[in-house]
C-alpha positions in Angstrom: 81.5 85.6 93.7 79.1 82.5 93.1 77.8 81.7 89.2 74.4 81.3 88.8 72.7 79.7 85.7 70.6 82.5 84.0 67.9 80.4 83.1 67.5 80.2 86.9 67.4 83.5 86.9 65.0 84.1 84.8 62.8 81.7 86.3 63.1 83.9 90.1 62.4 87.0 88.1 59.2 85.5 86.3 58.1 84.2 90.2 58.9 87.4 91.3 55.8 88.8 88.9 58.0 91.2 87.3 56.4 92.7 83.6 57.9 90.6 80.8 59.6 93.7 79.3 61.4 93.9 82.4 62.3 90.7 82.9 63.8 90.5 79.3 65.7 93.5 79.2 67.4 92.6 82.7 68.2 89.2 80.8 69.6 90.5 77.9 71.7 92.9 80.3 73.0 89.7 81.9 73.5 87.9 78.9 75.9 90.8 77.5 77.8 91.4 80.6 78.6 87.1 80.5 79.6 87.5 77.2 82.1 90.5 78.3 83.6 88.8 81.4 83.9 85.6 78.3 86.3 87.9 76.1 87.9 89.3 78.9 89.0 86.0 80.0 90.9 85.4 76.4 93.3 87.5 76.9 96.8 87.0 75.2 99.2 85.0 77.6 101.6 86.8 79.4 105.2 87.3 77.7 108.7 85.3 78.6 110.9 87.1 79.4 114.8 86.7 80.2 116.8 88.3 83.0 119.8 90.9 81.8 122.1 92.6 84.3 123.1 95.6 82.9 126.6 96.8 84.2 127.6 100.1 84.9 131.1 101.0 83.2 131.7 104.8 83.3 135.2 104.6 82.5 135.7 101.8 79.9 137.5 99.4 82.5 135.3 96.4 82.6 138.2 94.2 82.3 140.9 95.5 84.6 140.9 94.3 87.7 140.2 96.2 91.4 136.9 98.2 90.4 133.9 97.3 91.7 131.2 97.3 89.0 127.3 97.7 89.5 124.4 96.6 88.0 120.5 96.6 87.7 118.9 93.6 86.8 116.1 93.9 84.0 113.9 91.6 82.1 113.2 91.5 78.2 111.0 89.6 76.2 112.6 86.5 75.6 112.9 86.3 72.0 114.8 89.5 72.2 118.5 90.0 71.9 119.7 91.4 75.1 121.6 94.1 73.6 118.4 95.4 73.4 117.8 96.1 77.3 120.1 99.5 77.0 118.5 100.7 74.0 114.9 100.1 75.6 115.7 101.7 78.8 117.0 105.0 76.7 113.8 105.1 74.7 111.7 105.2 78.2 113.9 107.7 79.3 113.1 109.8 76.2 109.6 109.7 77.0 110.3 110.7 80.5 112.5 113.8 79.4 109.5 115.2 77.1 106.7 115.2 80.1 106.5 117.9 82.3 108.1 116.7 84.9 111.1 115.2 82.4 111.9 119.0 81.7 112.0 120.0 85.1 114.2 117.3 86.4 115.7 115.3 82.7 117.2 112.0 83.5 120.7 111.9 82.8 122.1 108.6 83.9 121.5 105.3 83.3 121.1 104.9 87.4 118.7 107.7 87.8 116.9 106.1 84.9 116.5 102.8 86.9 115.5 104.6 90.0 113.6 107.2 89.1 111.8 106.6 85.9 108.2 105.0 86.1 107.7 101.7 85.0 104.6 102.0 82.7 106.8 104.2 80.6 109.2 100.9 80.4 106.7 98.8 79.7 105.6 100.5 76.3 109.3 99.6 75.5 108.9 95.6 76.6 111.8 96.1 79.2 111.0 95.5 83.3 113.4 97.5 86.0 113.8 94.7 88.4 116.0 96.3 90.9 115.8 99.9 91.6 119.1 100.1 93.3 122.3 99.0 92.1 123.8 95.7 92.6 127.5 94.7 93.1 129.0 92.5 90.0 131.5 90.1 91.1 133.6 88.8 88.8 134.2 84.7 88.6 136.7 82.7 87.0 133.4 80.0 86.8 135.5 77.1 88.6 135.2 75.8 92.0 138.2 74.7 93.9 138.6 71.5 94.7 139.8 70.1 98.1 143.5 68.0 97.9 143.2 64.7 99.4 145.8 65.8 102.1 143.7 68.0 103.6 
């Protein structure tokens, strides 16, 4: 939408022989929806936030090897520990479980939680779902092998 100066405004309403009543009222409307759309445009900056995988371990086995592990990614603020993620993800779920609909069908699992539960109910809590679905964890040793000369 194009910005137009409201004293040229005013001017085309004072050509357009308008009663002066009028033509002041309409620029004090303007005047007040400018000022709005001014304060609207301060708004806060958005948050940083920090990606967490959080790992799904039913049976305590994280470090044994031959299980394959899934996870859902999530963002937190970035200032926050991410310890944190779990805790806010079971507080949305909380207020999920006391709506109507939570009572018909509670949420009982951290996956259903990710996939089912809205997101404006995590956003309260300052945690993002990122991935609905799960995602495989693979596990690394962190080194990458090196090629021999001989080869």
């Amino acid at each position: 939408m194009a910005k137009v100066d409201i004293e040229l405004v005013q001017m085309i309403l004072q050509r357009a022989d308008l009663d002066a009543r009028k033509i002041s009222q309409i620029m004090e409307d303007l005047k007040f929806e400018s000022k709005q759309k001014d304060s609207d445009a301060e708004k806060t900056p958005p948050v940083k936030k920090q990606f967490v995988i959080v790992v799904n371990d039913p049976y305590g086995k994280i470090g044994d090897t031959g299980f394959e592990y899934q996870g859902w990614v999530v963002q937190i603020p970035e200032d926050d520990a991410p310890t944190d993620a779990v805790n806010r993800i079971h507080k949305g779920v909380y207020d999920f479980n006391i709506t109507p609909k939570g009572r018909r069908m509670p949420i009982k699992t951290v996956a259903e939680a990710c996939e089912f539960c809205p997101q404006k109910l995590y956003k309260e809590h300052n945690v993002w779902v990122k991935t609905k679905e799960p995602v495989l964890v693979l596990l690394s040793n962190g080194k990458i092998p090196r090629e021999s000369a001989g080869e």
